[in-house]
Residue, then its C-alpha position, 0 to 999 in steps of 0.5 A: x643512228x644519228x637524229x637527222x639520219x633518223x628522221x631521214x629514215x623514218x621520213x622514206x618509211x612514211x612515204x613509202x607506205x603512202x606509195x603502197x595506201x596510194x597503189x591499193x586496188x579500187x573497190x569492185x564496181x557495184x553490180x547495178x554499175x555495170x547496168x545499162x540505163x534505159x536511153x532517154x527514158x520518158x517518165x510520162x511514157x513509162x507512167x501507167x500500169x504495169x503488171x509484174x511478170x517475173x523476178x530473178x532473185x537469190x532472195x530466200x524469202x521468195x524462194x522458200x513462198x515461191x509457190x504462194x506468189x500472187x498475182x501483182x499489179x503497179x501504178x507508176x505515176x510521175x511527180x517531177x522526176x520521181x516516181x510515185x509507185x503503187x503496188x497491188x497485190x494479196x495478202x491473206x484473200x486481203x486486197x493491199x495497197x503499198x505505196x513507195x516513192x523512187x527519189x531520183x539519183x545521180x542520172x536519168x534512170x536510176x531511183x533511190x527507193x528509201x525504207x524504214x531503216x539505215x541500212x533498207x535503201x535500194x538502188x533501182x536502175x529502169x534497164x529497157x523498156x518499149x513502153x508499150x509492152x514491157x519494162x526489165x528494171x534492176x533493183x539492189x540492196x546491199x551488194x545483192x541485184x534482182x531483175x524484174x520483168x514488168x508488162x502492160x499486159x498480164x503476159x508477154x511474148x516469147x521474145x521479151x520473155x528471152x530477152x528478159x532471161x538474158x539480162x538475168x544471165x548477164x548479172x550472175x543470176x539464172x532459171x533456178x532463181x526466177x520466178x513467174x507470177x500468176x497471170x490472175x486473180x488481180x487486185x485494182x484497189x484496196x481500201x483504207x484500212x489495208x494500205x501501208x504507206x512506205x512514202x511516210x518516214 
């Protein structure tokens, strides 16, 4: 073969091949993409306590303790437009404090929580809320998604409850991997030698 046949062959060769890289199939949209965010949501209105009602997660660790959840309260607080997160809850009889912060992402209602490794980020999505009584927020890490139900109160109405198992259903999961916590038994403070503090890097 002639050297300007070949160059001419290998030169068609070479572009198509970028035709196929260029006709490849984008990657599947992450599942917390296809979460609707909560329209102009109010951080000074969803500020405050919040008790946690129910998760939806195939999280083995919450599977195989889901008969030793305790009772979990949070503080929200705003500092610009993060989220200063304190978590209550028991451990051992002990009263902890876990503090975390949510670092604002790409749009209003979506938060970066960022923990102590490379690969520990979480992706956190406020889905709805009414402020008032309750909140249904997504989290995501890796490729796996949780929902969580939050209420003002330490339980919540039928309707929010329905609703909040419909958003599960909507993001694959379903009732054999929700879980609802104790509606007692809460803590409010904890003391200095029982706080982690996840917002230190």
């Amino acid at each position: 073969m002639a050297p300007r046949a070949t160059l001419l062959f290998l030169a068609l060769l070479l572009s198509a091949s970028q035709g196929q890289k260029r006709r490849r199939p984008p990657p599947p949209q992450s599942p917390i993409e296809k979460v609707a965010i909560q329209e102009n949501l109010s951080l000074p209105q969803f500020a405050g306590k919040w008790f946690l009602i129910g998760v939806a997660s195939r999280c083995s660790h919450l599977e195989e303790h889901s008969h030793h959840l305790e009772a979990t309260a949070v503080v929200v607080a705003v500092e610009g437009q993060s989220l200063s997160i304190s978590t209550f809850r028991k451990l051992d009889g002990m009263c902890w404090e876990i503090k975390q912060r949510y670092l604002p992402a790409k749009a209003h209602g979506r938060f970066l929580l960022k923990g102590r490794g490379y690969s520990s980020k979480v992706d956190v999505v406020v889905g709805e809320t009414d402020y008032s009584s309750y909140a249904i927020l997504y989290y995501q890490k890796g490729r796996s998604i949780s929902v969580k139900l939050y209420g003002r109160a330490s339980r919540v109405s039928d309707a929010v409850a329905d609703r909040f198992e419909q958003n599960v259903r909507a993001v694959g999961l379903n009732e054999d991997v929700t879980y609802y916590f104790p509606t007692y038994g809460f803590c409010d403070s904890a003391d200095e030698f029982h706080i982690l503090d996840e917002t230190k890097s």
